[in-house]
N, C-alpha and C positions, 0 to 999 in steps of 0.2 A: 504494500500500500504506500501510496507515498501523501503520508500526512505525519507531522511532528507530534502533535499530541490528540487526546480526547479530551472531551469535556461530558463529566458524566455528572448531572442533577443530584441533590444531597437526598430528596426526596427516593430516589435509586440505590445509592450508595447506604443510605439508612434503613431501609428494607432489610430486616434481615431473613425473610423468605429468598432472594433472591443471594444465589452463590457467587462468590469473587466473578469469575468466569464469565456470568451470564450478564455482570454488572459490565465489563472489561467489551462484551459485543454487544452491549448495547451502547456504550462507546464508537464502537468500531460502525455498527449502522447508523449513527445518530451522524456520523462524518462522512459515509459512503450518501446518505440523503441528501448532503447538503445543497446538490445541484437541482434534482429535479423533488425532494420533499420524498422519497422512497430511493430504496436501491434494487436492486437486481443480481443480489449475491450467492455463490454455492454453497451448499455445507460443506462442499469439497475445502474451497477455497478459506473458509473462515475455519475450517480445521486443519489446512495446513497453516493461515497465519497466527494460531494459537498452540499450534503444537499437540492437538490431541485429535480424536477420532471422530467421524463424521457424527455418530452415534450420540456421542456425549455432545455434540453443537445441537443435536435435532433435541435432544433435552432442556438443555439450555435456553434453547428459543421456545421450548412449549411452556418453562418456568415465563419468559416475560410476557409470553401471550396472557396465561393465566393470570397472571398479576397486570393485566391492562397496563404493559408498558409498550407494545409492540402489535401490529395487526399485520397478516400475512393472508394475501389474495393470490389466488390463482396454484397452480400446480406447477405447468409445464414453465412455464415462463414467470416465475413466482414474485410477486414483488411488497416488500418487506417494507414497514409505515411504523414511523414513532409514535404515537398516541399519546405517551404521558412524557410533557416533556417542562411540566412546572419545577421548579425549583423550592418545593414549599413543602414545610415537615409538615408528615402527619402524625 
């Protein structure tokens, strides 16, 4: 990826349902959205740039779905939306 940092919401990072990991790509979508407000990324891809297995990314992103941090449309051509992207403790 070529971006220097994320910016990840206290509201996320305070969560404590949600795992280091899932906090870390919500990071990583919240920067691949910045162009068109979604991205269009693999599990492939976001588990090689994390270093772990496709399996454990499709976990990952079913923890932010649940927890209304992320919405994810479509199958084939999948395209991945921030939803909660307040900054405000609950």
């Amino acid at each position: 990826m070529n971006f220097k940092y994320i910016i990840i919401p206290s509201n996320i990072i305070l969560n404590h349902k949600i795992p280091m990991l899932a906090k870390v790509l919500y990071g990583e979508i919240k920067v691949l959205s910045f162009k068109n407000g979604y991205c269009e990324v693999s599990n492939s891809f976001l588990a090689k740039n994390n270093n772990c297995s496709t399996r454990t990314i499709i976990r990952m992103l079913n923890i932010l779905k649940d927890e209304n941090c992320i919405e994810i449309n479509g199958n084939k051509k999948r395209k991945i939306k921030i939803i909660n992207d307040s900054d405000v403790i609950s």
